[in-house]
PDB file as gemmi writes it, atoms N, CA and C in Angstrom:
CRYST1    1.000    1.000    1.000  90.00  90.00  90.00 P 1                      
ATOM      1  N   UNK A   1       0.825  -1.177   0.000  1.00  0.00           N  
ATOM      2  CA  UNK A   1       0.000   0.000   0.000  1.00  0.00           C  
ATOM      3  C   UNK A   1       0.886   1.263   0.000  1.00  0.00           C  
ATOM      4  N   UNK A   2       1.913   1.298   0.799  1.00  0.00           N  
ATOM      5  CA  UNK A   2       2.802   2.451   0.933  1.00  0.00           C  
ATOM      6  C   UNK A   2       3.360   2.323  -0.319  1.00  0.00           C  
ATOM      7  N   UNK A   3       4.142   1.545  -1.224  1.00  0.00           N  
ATOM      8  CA  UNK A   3       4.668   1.769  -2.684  1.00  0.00           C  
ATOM      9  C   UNK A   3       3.577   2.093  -3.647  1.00  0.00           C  
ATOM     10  N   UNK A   4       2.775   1.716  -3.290  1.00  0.00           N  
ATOM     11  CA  UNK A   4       1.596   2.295  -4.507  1.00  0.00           C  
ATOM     12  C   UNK A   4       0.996   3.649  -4.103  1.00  0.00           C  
ATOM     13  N   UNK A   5       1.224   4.104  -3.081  1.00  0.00           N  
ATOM     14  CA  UNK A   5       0.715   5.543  -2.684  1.00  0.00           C  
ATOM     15  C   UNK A   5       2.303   6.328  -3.134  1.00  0.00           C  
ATOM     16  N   UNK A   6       3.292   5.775  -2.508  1.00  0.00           N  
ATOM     17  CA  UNK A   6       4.616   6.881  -2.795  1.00  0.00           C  
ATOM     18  C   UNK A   6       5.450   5.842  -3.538  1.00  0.00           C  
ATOM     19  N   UNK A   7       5.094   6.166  -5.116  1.00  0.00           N  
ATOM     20  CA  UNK A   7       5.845   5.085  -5.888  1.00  0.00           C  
ATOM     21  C   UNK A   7       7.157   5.595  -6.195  1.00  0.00           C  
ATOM     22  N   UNK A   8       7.762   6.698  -5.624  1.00  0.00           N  
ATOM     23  CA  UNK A   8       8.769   7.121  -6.004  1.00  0.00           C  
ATOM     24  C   UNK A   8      10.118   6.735  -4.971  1.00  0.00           C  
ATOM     25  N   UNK A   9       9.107   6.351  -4.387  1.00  0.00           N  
ATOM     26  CA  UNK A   9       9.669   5.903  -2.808  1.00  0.00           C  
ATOM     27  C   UNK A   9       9.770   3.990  -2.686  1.00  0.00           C  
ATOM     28  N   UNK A  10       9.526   3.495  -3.636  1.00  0.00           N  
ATOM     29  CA  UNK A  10       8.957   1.986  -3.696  1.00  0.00           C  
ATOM     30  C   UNK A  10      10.200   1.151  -3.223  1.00  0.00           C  
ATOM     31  N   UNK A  11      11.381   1.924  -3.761  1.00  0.00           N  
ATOM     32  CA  UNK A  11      12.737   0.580  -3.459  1.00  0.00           C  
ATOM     33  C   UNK A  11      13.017   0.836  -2.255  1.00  0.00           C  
ATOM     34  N   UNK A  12      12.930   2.393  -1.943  1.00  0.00           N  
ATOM     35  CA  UNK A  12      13.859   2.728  -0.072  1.00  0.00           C  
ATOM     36  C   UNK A  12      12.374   1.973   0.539  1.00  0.00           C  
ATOM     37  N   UNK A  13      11.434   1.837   0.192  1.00  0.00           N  
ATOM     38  CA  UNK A  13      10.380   0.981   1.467  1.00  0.00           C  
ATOM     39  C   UNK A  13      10.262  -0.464   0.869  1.00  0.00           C  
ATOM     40  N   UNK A  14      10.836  -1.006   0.548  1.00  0.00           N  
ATOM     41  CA  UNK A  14      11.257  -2.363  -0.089  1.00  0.00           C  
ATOM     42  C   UNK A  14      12.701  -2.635   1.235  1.00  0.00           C  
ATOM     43  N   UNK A  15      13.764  -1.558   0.875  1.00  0.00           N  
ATOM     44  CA  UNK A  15      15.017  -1.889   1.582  1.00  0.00           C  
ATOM     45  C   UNK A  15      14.962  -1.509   3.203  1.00  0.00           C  
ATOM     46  N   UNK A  16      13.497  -0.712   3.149  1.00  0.00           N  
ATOM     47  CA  UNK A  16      13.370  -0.359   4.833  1.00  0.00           C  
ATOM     48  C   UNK A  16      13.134  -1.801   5.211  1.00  0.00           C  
ATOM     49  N   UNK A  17      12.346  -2.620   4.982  1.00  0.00           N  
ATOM     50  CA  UNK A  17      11.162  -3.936   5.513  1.00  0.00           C  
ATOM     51  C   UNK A  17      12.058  -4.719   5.057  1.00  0.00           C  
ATOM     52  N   UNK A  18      13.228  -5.019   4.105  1.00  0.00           N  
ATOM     53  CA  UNK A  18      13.684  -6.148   4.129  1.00  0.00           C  
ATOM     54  C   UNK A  18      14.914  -5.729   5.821  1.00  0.00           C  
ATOM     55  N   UNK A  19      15.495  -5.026   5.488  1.00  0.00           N  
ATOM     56  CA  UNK A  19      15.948  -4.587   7.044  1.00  0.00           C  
ATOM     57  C   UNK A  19      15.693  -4.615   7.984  1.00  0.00           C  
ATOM     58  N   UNK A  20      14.153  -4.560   8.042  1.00  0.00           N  
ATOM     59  CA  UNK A  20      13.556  -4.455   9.511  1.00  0.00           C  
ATOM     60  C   UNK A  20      13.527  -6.214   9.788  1.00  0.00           C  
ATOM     61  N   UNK A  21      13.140  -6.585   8.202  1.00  0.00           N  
ATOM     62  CA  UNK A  21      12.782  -8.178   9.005  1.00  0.00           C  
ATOM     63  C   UNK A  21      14.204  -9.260   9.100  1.00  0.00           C  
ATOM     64  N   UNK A  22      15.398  -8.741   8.096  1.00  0.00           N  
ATOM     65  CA  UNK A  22      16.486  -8.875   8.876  1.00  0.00           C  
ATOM     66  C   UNK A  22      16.730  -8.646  10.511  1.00  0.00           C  
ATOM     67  N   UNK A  23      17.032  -7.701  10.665  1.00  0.00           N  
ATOM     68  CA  UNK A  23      16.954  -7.966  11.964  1.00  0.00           C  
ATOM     69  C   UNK A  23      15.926  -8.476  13.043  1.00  0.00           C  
ATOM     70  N   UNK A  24      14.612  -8.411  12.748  1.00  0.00           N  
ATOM     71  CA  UNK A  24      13.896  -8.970  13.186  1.00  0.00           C  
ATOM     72  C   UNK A  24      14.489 -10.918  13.869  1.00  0.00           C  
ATOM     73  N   UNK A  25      14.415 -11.325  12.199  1.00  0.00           N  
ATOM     74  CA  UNK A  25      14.992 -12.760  12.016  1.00  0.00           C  
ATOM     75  C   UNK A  25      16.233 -12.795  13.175  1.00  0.00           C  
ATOM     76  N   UNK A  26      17.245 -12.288  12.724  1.00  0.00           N  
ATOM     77  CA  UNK A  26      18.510 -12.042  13.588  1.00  0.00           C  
ATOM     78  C   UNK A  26      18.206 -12.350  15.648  1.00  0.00           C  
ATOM     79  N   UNK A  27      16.889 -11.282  15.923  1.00  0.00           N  
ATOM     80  CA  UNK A  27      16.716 -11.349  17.257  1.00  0.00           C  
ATOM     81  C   UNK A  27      17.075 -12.884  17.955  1.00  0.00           C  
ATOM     82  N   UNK A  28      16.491 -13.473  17.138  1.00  0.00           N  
ATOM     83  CA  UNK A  28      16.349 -15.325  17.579  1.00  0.00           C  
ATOM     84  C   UNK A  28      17.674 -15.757  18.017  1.00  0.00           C  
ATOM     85  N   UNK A  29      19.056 -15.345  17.478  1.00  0.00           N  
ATOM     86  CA  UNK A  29      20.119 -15.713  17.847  1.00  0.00           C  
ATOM     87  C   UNK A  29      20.573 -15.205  19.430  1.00  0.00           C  
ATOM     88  N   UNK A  30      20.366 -14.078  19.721  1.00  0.00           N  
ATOM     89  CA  UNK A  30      20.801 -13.463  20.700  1.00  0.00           C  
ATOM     90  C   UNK A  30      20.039 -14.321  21.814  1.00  0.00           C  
ATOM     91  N   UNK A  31      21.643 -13.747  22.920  1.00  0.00           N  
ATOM     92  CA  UNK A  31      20.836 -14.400  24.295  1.00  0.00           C  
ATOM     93  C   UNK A  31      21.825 -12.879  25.090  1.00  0.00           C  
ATOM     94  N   UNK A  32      20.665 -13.612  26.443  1.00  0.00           N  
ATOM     95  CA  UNK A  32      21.211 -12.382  27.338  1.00  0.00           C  
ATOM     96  C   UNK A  32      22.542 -12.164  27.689  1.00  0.00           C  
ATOM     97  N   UNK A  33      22.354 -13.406  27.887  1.00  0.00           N  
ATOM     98  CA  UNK A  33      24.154 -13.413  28.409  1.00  0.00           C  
ATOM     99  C   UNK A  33      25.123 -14.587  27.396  1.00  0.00           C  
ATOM    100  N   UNK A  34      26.000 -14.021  26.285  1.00  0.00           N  
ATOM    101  CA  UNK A  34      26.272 -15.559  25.338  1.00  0.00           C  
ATOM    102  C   UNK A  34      27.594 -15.734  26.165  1.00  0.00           C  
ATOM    103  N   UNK A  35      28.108 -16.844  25.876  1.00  0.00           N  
ATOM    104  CA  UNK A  35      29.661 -17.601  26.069  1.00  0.00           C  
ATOM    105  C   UNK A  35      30.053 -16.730  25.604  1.00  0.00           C  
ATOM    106  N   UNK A  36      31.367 -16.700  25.895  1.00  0.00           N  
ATOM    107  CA  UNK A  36      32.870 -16.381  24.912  1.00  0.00           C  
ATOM    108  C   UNK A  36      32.788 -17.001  23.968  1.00  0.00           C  
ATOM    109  N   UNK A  37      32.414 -17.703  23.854  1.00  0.00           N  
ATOM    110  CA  UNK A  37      32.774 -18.586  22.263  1.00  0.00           C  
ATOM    111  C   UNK A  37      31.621 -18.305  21.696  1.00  0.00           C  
ATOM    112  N   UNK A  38      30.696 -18.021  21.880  1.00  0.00           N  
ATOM    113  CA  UNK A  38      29.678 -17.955  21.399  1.00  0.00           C  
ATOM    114  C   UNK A  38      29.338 -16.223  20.141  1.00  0.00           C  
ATOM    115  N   UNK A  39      30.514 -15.308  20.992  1.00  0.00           N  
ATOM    116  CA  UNK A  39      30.728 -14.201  20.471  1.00  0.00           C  
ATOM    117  C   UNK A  39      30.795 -14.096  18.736  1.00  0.00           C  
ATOM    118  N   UNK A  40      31.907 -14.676  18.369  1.00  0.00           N  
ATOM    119  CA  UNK A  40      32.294 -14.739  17.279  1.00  0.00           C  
ATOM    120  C   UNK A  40      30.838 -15.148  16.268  1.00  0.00           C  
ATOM    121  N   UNK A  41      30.470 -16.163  16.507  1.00  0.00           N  
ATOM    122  CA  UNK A  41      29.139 -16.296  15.914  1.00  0.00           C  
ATOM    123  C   UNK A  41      27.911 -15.186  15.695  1.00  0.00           C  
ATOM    124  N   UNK A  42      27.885 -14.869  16.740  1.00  0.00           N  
ATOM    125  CA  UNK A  42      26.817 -14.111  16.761  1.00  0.00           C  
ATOM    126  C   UNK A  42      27.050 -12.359  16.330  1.00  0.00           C  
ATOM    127  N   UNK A  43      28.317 -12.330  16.091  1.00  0.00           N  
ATOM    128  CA  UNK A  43      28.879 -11.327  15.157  1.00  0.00           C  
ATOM    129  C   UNK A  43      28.253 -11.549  13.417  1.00  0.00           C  
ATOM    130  N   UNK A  44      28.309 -12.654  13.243  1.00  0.00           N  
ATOM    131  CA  UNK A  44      28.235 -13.200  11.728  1.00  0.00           C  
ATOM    132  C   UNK A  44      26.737 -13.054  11.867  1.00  0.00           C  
ATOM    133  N   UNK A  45      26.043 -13.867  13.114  1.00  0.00           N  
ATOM    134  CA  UNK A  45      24.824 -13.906  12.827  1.00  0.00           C  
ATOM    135  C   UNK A  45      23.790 -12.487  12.562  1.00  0.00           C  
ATOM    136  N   UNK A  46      24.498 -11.765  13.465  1.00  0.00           N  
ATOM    137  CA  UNK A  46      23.405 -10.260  13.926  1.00  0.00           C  
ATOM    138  C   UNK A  46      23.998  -9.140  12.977  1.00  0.00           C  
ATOM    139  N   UNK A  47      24.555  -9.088  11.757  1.00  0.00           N  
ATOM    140  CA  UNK A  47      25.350  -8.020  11.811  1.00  0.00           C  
ATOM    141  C   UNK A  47      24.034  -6.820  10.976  1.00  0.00           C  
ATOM    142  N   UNK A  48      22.788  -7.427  10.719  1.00  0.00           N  
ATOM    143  CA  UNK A  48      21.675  -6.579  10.362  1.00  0.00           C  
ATOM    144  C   UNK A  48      21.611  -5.440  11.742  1.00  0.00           C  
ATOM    145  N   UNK A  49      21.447  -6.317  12.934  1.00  0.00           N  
ATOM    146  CA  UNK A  49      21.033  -5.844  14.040  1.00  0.00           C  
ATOM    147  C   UNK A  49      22.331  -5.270  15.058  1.00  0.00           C  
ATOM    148  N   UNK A  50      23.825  -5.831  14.537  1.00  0.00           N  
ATOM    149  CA  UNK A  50      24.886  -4.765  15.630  1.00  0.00           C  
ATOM    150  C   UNK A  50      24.894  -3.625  14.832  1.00  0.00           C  
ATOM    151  N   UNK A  51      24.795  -3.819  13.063  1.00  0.00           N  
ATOM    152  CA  UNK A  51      24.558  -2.436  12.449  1.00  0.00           C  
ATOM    153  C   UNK A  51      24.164  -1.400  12.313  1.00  0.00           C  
ATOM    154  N   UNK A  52      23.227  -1.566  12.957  1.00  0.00           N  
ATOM    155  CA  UNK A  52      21.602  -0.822  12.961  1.00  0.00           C  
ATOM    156  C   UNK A  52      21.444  -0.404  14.927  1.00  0.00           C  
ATOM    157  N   UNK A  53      22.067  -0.892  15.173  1.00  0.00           N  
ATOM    158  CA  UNK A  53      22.406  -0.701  17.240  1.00  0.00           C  
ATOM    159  C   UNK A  53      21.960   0.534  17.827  1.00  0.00           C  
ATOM    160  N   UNK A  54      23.224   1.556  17.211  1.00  0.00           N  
ATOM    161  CA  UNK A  54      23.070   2.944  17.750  1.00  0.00           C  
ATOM    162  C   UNK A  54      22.466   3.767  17.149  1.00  0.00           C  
ATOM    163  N   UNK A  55      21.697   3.091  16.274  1.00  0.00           N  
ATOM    164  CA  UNK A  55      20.415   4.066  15.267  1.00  0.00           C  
ATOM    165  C   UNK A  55      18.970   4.440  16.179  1.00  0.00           C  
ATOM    166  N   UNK A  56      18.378   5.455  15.837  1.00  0.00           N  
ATOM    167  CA  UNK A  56      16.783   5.610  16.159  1.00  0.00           C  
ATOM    168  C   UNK A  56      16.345   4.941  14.998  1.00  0.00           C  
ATOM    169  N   UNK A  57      14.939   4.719  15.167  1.00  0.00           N  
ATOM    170  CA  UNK A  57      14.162   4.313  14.332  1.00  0.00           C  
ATOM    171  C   UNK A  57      14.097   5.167  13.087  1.00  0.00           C  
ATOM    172  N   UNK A  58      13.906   6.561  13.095  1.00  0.00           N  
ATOM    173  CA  UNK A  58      14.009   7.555  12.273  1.00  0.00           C  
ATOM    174  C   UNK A  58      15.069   7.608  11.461  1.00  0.00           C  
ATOM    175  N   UNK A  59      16.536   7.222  12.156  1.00  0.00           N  
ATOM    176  CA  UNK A  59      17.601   7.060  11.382  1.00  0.00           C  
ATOM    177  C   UNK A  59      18.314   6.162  10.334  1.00  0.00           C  
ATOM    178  N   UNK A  60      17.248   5.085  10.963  1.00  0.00           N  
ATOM    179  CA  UNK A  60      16.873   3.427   9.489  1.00  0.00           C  
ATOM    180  C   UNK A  60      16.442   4.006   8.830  1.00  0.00           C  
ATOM    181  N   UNK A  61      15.102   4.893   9.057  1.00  0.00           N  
ATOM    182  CA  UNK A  61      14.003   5.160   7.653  1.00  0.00           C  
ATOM    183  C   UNK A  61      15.175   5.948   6.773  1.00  0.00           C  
ATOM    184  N   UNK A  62      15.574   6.917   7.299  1.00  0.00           N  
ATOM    185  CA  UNK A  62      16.464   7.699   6.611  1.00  0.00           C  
ATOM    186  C   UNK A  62      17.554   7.302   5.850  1.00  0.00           C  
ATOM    187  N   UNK A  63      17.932   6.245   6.489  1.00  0.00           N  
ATOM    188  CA  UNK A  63      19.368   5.170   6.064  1.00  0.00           C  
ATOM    189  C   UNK A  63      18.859   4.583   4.966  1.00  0.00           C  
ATOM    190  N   UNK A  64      17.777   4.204   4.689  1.00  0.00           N  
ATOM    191  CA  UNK A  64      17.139   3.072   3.625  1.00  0.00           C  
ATOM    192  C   UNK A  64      17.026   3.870   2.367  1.00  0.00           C  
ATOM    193  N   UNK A  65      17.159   5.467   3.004  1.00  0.00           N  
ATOM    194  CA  UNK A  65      16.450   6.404   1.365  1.00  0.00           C  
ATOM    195  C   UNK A  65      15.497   6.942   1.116  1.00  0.00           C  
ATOM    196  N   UNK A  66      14.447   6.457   2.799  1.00  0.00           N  
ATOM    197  CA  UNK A  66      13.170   6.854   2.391  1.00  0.00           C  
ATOM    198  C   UNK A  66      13.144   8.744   2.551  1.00  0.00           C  
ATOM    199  N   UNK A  67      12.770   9.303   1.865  1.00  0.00           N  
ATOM    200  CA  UNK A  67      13.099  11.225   1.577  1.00  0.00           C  
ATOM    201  C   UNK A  67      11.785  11.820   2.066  1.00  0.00           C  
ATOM    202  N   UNK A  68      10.352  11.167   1.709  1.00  0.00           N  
ATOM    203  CA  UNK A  68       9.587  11.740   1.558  1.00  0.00           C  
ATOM    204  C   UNK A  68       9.027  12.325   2.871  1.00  0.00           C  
ATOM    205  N   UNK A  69       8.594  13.623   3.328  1.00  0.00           N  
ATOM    206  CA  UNK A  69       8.178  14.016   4.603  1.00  0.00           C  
ATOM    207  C   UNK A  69       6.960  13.230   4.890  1.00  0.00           C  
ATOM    208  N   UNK A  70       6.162  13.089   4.090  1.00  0.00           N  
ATOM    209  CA  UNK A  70       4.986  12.500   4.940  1.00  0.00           C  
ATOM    210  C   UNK A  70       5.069  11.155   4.799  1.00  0.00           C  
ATOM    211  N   UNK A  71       5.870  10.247   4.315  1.00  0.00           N  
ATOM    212  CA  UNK A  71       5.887   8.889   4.404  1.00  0.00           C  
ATOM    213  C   UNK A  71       6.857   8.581   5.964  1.00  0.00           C  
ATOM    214  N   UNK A  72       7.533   9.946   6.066  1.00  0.00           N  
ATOM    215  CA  UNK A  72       8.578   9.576   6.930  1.00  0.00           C  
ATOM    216  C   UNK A  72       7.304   9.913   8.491  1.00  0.00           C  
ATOM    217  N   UNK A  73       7.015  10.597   8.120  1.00  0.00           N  
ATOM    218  CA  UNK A  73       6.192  11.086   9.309  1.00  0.00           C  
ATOM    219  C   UNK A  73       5.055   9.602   9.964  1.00  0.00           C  
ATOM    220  N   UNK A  74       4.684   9.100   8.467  1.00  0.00           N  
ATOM    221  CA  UNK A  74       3.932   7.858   8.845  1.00  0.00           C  
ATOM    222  C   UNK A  74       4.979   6.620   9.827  1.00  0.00           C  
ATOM    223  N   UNK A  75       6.037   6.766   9.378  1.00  0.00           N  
ATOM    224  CA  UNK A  75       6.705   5.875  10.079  1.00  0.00           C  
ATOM    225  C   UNK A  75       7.129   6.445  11.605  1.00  0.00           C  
ATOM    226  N   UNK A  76       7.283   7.549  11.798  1.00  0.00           N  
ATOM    227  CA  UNK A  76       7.280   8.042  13.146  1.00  0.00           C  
ATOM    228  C   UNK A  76       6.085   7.750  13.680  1.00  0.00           C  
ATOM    229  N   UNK A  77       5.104   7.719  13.482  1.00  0.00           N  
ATOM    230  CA  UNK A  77       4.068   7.031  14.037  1.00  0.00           C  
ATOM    231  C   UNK A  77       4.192   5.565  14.289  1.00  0.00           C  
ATOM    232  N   UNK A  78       4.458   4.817  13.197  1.00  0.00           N  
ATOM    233  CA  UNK A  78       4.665   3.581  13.556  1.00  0.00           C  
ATOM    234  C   UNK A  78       5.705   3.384  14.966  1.00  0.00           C  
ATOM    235  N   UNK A  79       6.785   3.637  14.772  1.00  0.00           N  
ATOM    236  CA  UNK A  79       7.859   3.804  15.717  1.00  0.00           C  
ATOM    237  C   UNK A  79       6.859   3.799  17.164  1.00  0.00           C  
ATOM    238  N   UNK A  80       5.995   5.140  17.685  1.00  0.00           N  
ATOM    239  CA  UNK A  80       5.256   6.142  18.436  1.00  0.00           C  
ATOM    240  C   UNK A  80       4.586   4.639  19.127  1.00  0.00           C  
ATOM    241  N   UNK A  81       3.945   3.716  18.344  1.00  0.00           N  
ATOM    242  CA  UNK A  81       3.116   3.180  19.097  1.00  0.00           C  
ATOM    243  C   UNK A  81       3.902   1.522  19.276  1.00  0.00           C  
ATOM    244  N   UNK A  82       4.886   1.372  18.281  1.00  0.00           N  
ATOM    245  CA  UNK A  82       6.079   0.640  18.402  1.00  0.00           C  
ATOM    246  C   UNK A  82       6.457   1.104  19.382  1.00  0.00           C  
ATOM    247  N   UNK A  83       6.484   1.649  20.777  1.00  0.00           N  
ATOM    248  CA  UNK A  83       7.067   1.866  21.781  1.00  0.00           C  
ATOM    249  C   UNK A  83       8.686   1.912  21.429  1.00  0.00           C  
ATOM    250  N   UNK A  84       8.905   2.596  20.043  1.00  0.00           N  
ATOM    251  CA  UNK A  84      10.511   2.997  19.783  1.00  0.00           C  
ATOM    252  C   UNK A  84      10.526   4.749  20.062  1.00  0.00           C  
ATOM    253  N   UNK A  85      11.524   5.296  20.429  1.00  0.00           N  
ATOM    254  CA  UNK A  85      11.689   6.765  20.298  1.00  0.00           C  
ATOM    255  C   UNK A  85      11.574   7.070  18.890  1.00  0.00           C  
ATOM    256  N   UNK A  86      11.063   7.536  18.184  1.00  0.00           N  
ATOM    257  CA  UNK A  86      10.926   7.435  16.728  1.00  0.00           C  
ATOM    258  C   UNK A  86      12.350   8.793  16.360  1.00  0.00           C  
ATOM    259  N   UNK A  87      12.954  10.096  17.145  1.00  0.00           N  
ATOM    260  CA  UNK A  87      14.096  10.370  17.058  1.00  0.00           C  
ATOM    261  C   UNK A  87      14.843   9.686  18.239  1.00  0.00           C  
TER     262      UNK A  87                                                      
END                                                                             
């Protein structure tokens, strides 16, 4: 629905959602507390999600390409009730 409303916008909200569900996927590896040995792995495994670490939510949308003010604004909402700081 969002690429067919802002088709100019179609690949950065293609590369936002494959990102998001990268890391999404990624979560499953992590534990609270891993081994030492376990480190190295989970470097390989998460690197959607150590990448993306010290970002806001706002700063993915932005990272992906998405430009448009009011698409971006829709996603600050999402974020808003996503209980993320959306800046």
């Amino acid at each position: 629905m969002l690429a067919d409303r802002y088709p100019d916008e179609r690949k950065a909200i293609a590369r936002l959602f494959r990102l998001v569900r990268a890391i999404f996927d990624e979560l499953r590896h992590l534990k609270v507390e891993p081994r030492w040995h376990e480190l190295p792995m989970l470097l390989l495994r998460c690197r959607h999600l150590l990448g993306s670490a010290d970002l806001t939510f706002r700063e993915l949308v932005e990272r992906c390409g998405i430009r448009h003010p009011e698409l971006i604004d829709i996603f600050d909402v999402f974020a808003a009730f996503s209980g993320l700081p959306a800046r």
